[in-house]
Every structure is written in C-alpha cells, then in structure tokens.
N, C-alpha and C positions, 0 to 999 in steps of 0.2 A: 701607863706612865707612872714612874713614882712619884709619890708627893713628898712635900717640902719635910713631913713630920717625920716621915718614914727614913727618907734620907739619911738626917742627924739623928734617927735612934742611936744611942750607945749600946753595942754588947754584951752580952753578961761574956765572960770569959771561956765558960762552957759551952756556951753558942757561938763564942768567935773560931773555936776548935773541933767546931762538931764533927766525928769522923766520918758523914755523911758526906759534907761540903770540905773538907780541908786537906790538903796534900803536905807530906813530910817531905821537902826540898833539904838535898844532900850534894853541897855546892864542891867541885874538886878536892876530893877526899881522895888524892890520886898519891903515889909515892913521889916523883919529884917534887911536889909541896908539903909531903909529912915526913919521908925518910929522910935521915941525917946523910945517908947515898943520893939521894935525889937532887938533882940540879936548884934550888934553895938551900937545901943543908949545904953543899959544896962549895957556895959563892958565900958564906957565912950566915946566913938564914938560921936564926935561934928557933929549932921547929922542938924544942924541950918541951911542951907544952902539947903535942899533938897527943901522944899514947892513951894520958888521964883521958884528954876530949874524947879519944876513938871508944873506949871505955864507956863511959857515957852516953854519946851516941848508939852505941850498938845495941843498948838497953833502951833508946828510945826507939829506936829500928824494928826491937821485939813487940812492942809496946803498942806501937802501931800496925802490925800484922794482925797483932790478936785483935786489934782494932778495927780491922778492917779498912782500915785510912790508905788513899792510894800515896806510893811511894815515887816519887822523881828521884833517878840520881844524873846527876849533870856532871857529866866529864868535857873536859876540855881536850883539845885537840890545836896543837897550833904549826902542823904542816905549814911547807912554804908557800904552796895554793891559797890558802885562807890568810899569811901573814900579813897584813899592812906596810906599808914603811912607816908609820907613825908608830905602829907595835913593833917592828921589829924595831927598830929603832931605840925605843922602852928598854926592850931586854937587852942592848946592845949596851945599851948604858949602865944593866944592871949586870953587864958580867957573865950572863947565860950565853953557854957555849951551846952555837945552833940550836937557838929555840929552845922550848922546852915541853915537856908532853909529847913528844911526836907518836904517831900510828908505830904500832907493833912493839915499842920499847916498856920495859919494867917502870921507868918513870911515867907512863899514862897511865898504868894500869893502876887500880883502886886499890885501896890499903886493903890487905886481911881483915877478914870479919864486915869489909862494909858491902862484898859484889852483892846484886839483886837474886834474889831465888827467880825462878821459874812458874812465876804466880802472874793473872793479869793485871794486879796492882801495882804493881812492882816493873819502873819503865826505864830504858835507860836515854838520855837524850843528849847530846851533842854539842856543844857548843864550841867558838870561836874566839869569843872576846870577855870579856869580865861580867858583861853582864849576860843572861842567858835568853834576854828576850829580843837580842841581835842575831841575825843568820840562825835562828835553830826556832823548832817546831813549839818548842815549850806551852806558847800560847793558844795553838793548836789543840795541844794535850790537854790543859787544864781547861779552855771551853767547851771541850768537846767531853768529860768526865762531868760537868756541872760544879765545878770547883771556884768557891766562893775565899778562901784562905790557905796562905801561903805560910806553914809554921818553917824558918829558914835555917840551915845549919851549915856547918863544913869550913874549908879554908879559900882564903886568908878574911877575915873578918873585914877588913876595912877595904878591900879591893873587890873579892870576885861576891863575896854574900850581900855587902851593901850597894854593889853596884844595881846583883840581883833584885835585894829589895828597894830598892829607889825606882826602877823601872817595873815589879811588882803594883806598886802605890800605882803612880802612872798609868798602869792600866788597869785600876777600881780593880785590884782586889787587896783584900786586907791582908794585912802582914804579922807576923811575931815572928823574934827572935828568939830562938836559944841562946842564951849566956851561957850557957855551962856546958854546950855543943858546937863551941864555936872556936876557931883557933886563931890567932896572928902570931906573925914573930915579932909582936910587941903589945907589951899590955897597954901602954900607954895608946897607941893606934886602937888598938880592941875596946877600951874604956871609952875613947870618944866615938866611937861607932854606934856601942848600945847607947851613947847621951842624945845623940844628933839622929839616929832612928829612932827612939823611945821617941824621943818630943816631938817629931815633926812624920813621918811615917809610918810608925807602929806600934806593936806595944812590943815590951822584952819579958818575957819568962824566963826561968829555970826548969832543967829537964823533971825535974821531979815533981815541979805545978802541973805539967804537959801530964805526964804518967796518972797519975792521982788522978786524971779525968779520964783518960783512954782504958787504964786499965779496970776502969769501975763502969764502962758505956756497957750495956745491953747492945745483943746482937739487933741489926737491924741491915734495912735497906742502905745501900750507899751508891751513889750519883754515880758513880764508876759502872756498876752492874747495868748488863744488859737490860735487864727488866725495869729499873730504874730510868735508862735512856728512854724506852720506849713511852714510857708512864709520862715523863717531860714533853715528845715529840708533841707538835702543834700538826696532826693528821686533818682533823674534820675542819672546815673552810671556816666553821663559826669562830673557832681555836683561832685560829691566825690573825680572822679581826681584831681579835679580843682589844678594844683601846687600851686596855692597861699595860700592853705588852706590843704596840701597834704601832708606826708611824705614818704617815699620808705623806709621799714627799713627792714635791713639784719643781718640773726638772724645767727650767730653760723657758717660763712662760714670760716671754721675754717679749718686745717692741720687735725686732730686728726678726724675730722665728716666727709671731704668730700675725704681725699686721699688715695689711698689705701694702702700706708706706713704708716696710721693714724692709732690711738688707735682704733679706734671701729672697722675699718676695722681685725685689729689685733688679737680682741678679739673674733673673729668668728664673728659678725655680717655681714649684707648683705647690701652692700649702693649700690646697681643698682639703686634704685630709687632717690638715691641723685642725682650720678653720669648721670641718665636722664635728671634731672632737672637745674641741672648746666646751659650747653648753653642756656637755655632761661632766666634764673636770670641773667647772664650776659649781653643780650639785651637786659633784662631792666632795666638794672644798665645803660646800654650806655644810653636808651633813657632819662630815669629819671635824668640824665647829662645836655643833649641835650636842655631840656626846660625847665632847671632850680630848678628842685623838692628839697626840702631838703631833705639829704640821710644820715641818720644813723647807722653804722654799731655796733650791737650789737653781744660782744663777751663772750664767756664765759671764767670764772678763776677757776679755783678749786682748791684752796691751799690745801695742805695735812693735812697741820696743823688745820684744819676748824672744827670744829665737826659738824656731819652730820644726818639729822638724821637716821632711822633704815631702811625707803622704798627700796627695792630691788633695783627703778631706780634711786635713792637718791646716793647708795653704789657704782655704777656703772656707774656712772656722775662723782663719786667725783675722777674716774682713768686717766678724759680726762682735757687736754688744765690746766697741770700745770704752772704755771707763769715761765716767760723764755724760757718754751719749746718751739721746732717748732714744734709740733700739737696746740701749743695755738697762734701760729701767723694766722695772715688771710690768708687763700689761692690766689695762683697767678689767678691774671686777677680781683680780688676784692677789691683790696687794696683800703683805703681811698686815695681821691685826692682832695687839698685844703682846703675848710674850712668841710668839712664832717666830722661830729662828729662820736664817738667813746663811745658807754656805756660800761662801764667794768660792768660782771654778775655773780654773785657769787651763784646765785638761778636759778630756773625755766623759773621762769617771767623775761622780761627784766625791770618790774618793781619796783620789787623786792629790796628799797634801794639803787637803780641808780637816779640820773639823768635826767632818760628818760623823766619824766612827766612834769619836767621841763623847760629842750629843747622843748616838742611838747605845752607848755603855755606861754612860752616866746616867741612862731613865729605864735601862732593862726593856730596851726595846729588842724584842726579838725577831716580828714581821715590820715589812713596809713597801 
C-alpha cells in the first residue's frame, strides 16, 4: 500500500514525462473538426488555428517515436448506434447535418500527417462521446502498458481534450497539457481550459518543454514492451502477497450469512461450510493486521425498497442484511479496526457501483 509521503510527492517534470510510464494522447484530430470542409468548418466553426497546431503536433509525434513513448490516437465515431438523444440532440442544436464523423466518411478520417505508423506503440482507439474513458477500451490500453501519465493534445480544447483529462485525473493518472498542441475554435474557451486544468487537474506544458526532454532521453526499457510486461507480472505467490501491492478483502462477514440466528441460516439454508471457514479468515484477518496489509471489509445492503431483478438468487439476496438490521451488521471478531475501509454492496460484485476500484487505485493495489 502506498503511504501518506509517497502519495503527495511532487514530480520533477522529467519524471512526470518519463517515456517509460507516459502516453502521447492525440484527441479527434479528425477532418470534420480541423478542415474548413469538415462539418465545424461548415456550420461556422473558426478551425484557422488547426494547420499551425497540426505543425506542432507532428513534431511532437516525431519526438515521441524516437522516444519510444507509446502513442494513443483517439478517433471519434458517432454512428447512429452509439448516438444518444442527449448527443444527438447537442448537435442538433448545433447545426450538424446527420451527425458528424460517421464510419467510412473523409470527415472521421484523421488529418494528414497525424494517421499511426505500423509500430506497436502506436494504437488507435475508439471513442463515442467527448470523453474517451466512456464506451472505449483506452483504460484498458493504458493499464495494461503500465502507463502512469497522460501528456494530452488534439481538438477541440475545451470539449473532447478536457473532458479527456478530467476523467484522466479521476482515474489517478497524471495529466499535462500541450498548449501549443491543442486547438479550439475559440481562444477565449482554449485560455480557460489550460486555467481550470492547470489549477485543479494537471499541469500545462508547451510542446517544446515536452521535446527538450524526449528528445534528449537515453534509450531504454519502456512499460509497453513485452519484456517489460513480463518483468512487472506478479508470477511467484510470494509477489502477489507482497503487502505493498496487496489487499485482504472480506466479503459479506455479515450477522444474516455467517450466524446461525442469521437470515440464511433461518431460511433453511446450511452454513457448515461458512461456519468451517470462519476460524481461519479470522487468522488471517489477524495476520493481514500484523504486517500491514490493506483490509477491506465488503458488506452487503439490500434495501427493500430496491427493485430487483427476477433471478431466483437476486429474490433471495434481496431477504438478507436490511439496512439497520443485525444480520446486516459485521459479525463479531471481524470488525473494522482503525483506518480499514468499508464498501457498502448493494449487487453481487463488491464492484458493482462502490468504491472498491477506487480504494484498490488509489494505494497501487494490484493483488487481493
């Protein structure tokens, strides 16, 4: 688990960029939002400012190859399958005739100079809506490369890049912006995007702070490569323990599941095999104490008032660990002690709309 120090360390600059841990995100750099043909140029969209940015861009594109940095480009896609009526709606107001980006048209397709080579760094990924960590894999991509920062670029600045990095932040990883790699069709929208992500989400670079550091790195290992994934993987059982990277989570040690005054006990079910298992979750609650482990105790809720759906174990769930009850309190000898957290569970999953994923990414928990 990380600790409190390590946490709030601040950055050096060249560590928040390292091309080991950092992805160069390249947000709808597509022709309907840069070409003066493209459905924004059409509907009066001031896209005068895109060619300098692409310019720019394309030298930081180079800059991070030599680099070795992996590359995201994020294309938008807004078929009538994926549109909302809240989105379509959006553009309905804005004047866009049928959507815009659609599959197979010159308007999705990426500006000159910015498509991906044919390199494994270099990925292209999908999107639906403004921000990229909605309906598309992105998060996928970047946890699975070992990608610690997100340096952000492309159009429109205050819609699809800051929506990017505001859901970026949200899921603990570090953000910068290009200023000088970034487009709106307003400077005034563009100016308060880097004000309101500088302060509050990331920091703001220009592309030639970015270069000056990538272009001067030493070749090395980068979290992308195979051999680097491997070197990461948690193989050997001691690895996986490891407390530092560990969490102990205790699902449903609840009144109602484990006592024989409980609900399930009650309702004819057989808990010997709970009631087996008990004294040894309890020694390893002690020891997971003992040397520090993060310990989560996941509980379940089942409001009455809930609708549920039809599954026979769904209707039969929803009888145990009413709120306030004691069968919904933890059972004795489990209790939470000190800072050990608490997901409340209203579903199956302890994932399910808690917390949980967030507790175990906010401490670099990678087993539990």
């Amino acid at each position: 688990m990380i600790d409190s120090e390590e946490k709030k360390r601040i950055l050096s600059f060249e560590e928040r960029i390292d091309p080991a841990s950092t992805a160069l995100i390249i947000v709808d750099v597509q022709n309907d939002f840069a070409s003066p043909q493209g459905v924004c140029g059409k509907v009066g969209d001031d896209v005068s400012a895109v060619p300098a940015m692409v310019g720019r861009l394309v030298r930081l594109i180079e800059s991070a190859r030599n680099a070795g940095v992996l590359i995201i480009y994020l294309r938008t896609i807004y078929d009538q399958p994926v549109l909302s009526p809240a989105l379509a709606e959006q553009y309905e107001r804005r004047r866009y005739p049928n959507s815009i980006c659609l599959s197979g048209t010159r308007g999705a397709a990426f500006v000159d100079g910015i498509a991906p080579r044919e390199a494994p760094n270099e990925i292209i990924v999908t999107k639906h809506r403004y921000s990229a960590f909605w309906g598309s894999s992105i998060d996928l991509v970047l946890r699975s490369n070992g990608i610690r920062t997100l340096v952000l670029t492309g159009i429109a600045t205050e819609v699809c890049v800051e929506s990017t990095a505001r859901d970026a932040f949200f899921q603990d990883y570090q953000v910068v912006l290009v200023d000088d790699c970034m487009s709106s069709f307003s400077p005034e929208r563009h100016a308060a995007t880097l004000t309101v992500v500088g302060r509050s989400f990331g920091v703001v670079a220009s592309s030639e702070q970015i270069r000056d550091i990538w272009d001067h790195t030493m070749p090395g290992r980068r979290n992308w490569q195979p051999d680097a994934k491997r070197e990461r993987a948690l193989a050997a059982i001691q690895e996986r323990l490891d407390p530092r990277h560990t969490a102990l989570l205790l699902i449903n040690l609840q009144y109602d599941f484990v006592d024989r005054a409980g609900a399930l006990k009650s309702s004819g079910k057989s808990i010997s095999q709970i009631e087996a298992i008990l004294p040894r979750v309890r020694e390893l609650l002690l020891n997971a104490r003992r040397i520090g482990c993060m310990i989560i105790h996941a509980v379940a809720c089942y409001e009455p008032s809930e609708q549920y759906n039809e599954l026979p174990a769904a209707v039969e769930m929803s009888k145990l660990c009413h709120p306030r009850s004691r069968g919904a309190q933890i059972a004795s000898g489990f209790e939470p002690h000190g800072e050990e957290q608490v997901v409340v569970c209203h579903r199956f999953s302890a994932f399910a709309d808690t917390p949980l994923a967030l507790l175990l990414r906010s401490n670099g928990v990678r087993a539990s």
